[in-house]
C-alpha positions as CSV (number, residue, x, y, z in Angstrom):
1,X,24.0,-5.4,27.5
2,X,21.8,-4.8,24.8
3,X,18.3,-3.4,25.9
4,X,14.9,-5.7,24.6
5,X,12.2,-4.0,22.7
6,X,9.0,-4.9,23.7
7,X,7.1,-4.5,20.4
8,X,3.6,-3.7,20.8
9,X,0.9,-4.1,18.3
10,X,1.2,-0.2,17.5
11,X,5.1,-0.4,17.3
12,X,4.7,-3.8,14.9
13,X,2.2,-1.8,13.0
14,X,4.1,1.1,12.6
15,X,7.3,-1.1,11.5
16,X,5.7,-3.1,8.7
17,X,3.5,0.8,7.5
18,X,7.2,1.3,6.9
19,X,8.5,-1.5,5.6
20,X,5.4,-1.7,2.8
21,X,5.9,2.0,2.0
22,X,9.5,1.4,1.5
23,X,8.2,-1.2,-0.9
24,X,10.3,-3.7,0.8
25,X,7.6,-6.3,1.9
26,X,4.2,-6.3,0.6
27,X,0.9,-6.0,1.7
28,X,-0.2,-9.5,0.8
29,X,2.8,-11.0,1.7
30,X,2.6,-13.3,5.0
31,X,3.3,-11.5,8.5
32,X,5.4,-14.0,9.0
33,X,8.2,-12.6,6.4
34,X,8.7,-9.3,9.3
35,X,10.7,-11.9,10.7
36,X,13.8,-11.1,8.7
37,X,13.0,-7.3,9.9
38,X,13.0,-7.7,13.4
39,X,15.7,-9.2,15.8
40,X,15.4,-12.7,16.4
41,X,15.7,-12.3,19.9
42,X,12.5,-10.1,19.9
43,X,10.0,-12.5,17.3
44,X,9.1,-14.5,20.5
45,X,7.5,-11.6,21.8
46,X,6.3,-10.4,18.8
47,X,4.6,-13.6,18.1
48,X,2.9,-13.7,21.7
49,X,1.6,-9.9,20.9
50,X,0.0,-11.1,17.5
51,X,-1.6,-14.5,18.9
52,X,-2.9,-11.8,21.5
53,X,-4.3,-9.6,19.3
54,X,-5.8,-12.9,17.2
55,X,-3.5,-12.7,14.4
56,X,-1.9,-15.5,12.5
57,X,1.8,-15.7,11.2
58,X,-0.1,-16.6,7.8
59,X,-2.6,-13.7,7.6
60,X,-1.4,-10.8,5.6
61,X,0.5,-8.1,6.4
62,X,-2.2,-5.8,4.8
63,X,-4.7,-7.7,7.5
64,X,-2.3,-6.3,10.1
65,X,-2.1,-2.8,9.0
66,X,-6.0,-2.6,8.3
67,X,-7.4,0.5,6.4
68,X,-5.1,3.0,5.4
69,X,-6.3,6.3,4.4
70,X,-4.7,8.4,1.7
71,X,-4.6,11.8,0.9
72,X,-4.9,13.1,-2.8
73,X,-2.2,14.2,-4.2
């Protein structure tokens, strides 16, 4: 039996940080296109984690990862 994730808002963060870096999704794309990302078994929770944390599925994914800092190269 495959073990559930429980995705908190850190670990959702952290998975769409990578996801933009990886210039697979976009920061002003939807949050609701992680969905292809993460298993379908786990969006239910995810979704209950972001309506927690007073997200929508329609804000941006750059709303969700906030400020970012970078260093210069």
């Amino acid at each position: 039996m495959l073990k559930s994730i429980q995705y908190s808002m850190e670990l959702l963060q952290d998975e769409a940080r990578h996801l933009v870096h990886q210039g697979i999704v976009s920061r002003q794309q939807p949050i609701y296109v992680l969905c292809k990302y993460i298993p379908a078994r786990e969006w239910a929770h995810v979704e209950c984690e972001l309506e927690r944390c007073d997200f929508l599925l329609r804000d941006r994914i750059g709303d969700l990862l906030g400020r970012e800092d970078w260093e210069n190269d």
